[in-house]
C-alpha positions as CSV (number, residue, x, y, z in Angstrom):
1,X,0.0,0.0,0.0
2,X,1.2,3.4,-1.1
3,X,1.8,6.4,1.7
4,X,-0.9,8.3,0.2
5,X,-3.1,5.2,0.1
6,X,-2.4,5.0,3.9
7,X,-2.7,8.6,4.5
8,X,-6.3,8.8,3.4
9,X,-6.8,5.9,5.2
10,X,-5.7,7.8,8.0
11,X,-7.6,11.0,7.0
12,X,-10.5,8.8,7.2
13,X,-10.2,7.8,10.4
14,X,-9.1,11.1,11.9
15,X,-12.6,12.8,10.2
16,X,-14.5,9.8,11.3
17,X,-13.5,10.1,14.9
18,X,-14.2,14.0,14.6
19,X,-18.0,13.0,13.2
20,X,-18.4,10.5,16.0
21,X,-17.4,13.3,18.7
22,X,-19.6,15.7,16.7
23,X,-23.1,13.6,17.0
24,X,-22.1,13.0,21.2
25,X,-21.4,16.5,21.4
26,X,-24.3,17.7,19.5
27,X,-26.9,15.5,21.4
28,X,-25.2,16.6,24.8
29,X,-25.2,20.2,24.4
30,X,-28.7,20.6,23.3
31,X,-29.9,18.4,26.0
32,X,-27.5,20.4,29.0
33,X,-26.0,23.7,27.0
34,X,-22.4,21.9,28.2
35,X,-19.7,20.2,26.3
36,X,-17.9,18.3,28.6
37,X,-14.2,18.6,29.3
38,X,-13.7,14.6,29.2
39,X,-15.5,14.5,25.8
40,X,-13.3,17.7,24.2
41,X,-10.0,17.3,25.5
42,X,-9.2,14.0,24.1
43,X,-9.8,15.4,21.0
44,X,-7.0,17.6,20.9
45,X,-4.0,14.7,20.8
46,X,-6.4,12.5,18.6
47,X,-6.3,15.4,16.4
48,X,-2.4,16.0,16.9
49,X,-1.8,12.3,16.2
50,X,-4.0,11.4,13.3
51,X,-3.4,14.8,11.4
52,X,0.2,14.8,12.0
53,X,0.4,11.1,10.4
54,X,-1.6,12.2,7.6
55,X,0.7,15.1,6.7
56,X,3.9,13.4,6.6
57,X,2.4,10.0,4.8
58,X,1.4,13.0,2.5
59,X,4.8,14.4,2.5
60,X,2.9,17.8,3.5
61,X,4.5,18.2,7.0
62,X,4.4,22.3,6.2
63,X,0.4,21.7,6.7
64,X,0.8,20.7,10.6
65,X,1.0,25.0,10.4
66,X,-2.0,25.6,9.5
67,X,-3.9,22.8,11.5
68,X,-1.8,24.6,14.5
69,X,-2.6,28.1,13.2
70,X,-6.2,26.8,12.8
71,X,-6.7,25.5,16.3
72,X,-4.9,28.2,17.8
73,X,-6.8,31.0,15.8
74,X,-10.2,29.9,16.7
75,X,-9.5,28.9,20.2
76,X,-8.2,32.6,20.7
77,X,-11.1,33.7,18.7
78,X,-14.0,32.4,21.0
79,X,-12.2,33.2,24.1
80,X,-11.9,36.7,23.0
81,X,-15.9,36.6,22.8
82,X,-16.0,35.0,26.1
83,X,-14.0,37.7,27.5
84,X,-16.0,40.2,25.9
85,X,-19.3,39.2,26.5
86,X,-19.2,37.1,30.1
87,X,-22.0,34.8,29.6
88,X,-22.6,34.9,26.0
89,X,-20.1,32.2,25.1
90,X,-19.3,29.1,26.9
91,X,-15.9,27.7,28.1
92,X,-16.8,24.8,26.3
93,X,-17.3,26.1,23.2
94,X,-14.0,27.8,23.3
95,X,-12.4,24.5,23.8
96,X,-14.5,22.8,20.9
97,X,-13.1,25.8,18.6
98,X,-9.9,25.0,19.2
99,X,-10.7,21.0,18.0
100,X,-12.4,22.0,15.3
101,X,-9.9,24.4,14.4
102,X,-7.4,22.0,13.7
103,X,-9.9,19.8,11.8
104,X,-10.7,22.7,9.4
105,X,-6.8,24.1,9.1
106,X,-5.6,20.9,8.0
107,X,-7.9,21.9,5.3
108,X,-6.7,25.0,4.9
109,X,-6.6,28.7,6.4
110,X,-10.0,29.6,4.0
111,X,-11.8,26.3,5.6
112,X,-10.8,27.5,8.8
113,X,-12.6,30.9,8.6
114,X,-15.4,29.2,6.0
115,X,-16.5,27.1,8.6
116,X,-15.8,29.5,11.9
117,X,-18.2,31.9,9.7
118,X,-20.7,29.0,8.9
119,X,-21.5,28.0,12.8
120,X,-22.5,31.5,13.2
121,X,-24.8,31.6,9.9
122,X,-26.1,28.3,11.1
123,X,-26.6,29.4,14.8
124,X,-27.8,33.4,13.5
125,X,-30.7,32.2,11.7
126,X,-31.7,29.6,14.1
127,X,-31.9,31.8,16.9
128,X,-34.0,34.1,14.6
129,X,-36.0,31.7,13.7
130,X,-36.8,30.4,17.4
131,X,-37.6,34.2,18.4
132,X,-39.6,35.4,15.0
133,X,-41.7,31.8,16.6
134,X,-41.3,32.8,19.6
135,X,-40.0,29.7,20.8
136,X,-37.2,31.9,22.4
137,X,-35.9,35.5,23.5
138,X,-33.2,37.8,22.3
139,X,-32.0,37.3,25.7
140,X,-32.7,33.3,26.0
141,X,-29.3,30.7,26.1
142,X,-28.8,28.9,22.9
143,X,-26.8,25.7,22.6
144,X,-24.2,26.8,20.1
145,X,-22.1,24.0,20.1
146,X,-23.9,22.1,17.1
147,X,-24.0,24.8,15.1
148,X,-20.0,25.3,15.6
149,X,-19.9,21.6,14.5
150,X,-22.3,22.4,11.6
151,X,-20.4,24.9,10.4
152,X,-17.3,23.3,10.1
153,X,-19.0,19.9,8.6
154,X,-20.4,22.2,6.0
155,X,-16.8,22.8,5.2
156,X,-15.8,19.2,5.6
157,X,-18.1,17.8,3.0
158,X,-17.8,20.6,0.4
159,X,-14.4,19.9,0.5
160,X,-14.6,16.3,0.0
161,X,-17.1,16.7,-2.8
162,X,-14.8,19.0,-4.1
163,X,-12.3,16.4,-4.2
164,X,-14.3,14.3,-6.0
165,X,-15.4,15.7,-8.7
């Protein structure tokens, strides 16, 4: 088996364990607005591990970068919010950003602020939606986790139809 056989083989499995993490973490957070630490954290050496493999099998190591630029830019990202507006954005979603950072940035740099734009499209019009039905406030919590994760799965699967096509 070629390396690049074996590196989408290992692509596969890093985006597969990233799609399993996003359906538990989905289902949680709408059902308790948290992401749990024991859930998220993992994710970060999983990521390391899996993405670094794929990138050198690839003989792309110069990619790790962005996957580090990405993780690193959206965690900072979300805590800013956090900072600014106590309240408004969870501490789990700023670990989540960081994840799916490095999920989108070994991608690339434009996947990385695609999806980080996406999650808040997705969340935006929900939350308009919910209030125009007034199924919730302008004030009321909203579980923005899955939309995070929607967002950057929306980037995910354009990309791999991109590919093949």
């Amino acid at each position: 088996m070629s390396a690049a056989a074996v590196a989408v083989a290992v692509e596969i499995t890093a985006y597969s364990a990233f799609a399993a993490l996003s359906v538990v973490l989905t289902v949680i957070d709408v059902r308790t607005h948290r992401l749990p630490d024991r859930l998220v954290l993992p994710a970060y050496p999983v990521a390391a591990v899996l993405l670094t493999a794929a990138a050198v099998l690839r003989g792309e190591p110069g990619r790790l970068l962005v996957v580090i630029g990405g993780a690193v830019a959206m965690f900072v990202f979300y805590l800013a919010l956090r900072m600014l507006r106590p309240g408004a954005m969870g501490g789990g979603d700023v670990k989540l950003a960081g994840v799916i950072g490095a999920f989108l940035g070994y991608l690339g740099g434009e996947a990385v602020l695609t999806g980080t734009l996406a999650g808040f499209v997705f969340g935006g019009l929900f939350a308009v939606v919910l209030v125009l039905a007034r199924r919730a406030r302008v004030t009321s919590g909203l579980a923005f986790g899955p939309w995070m994760l929607l967002g950057a799965w929306a980037v995910i699967m354009g990309e791999l139809v991109r590919r093949l096509v």
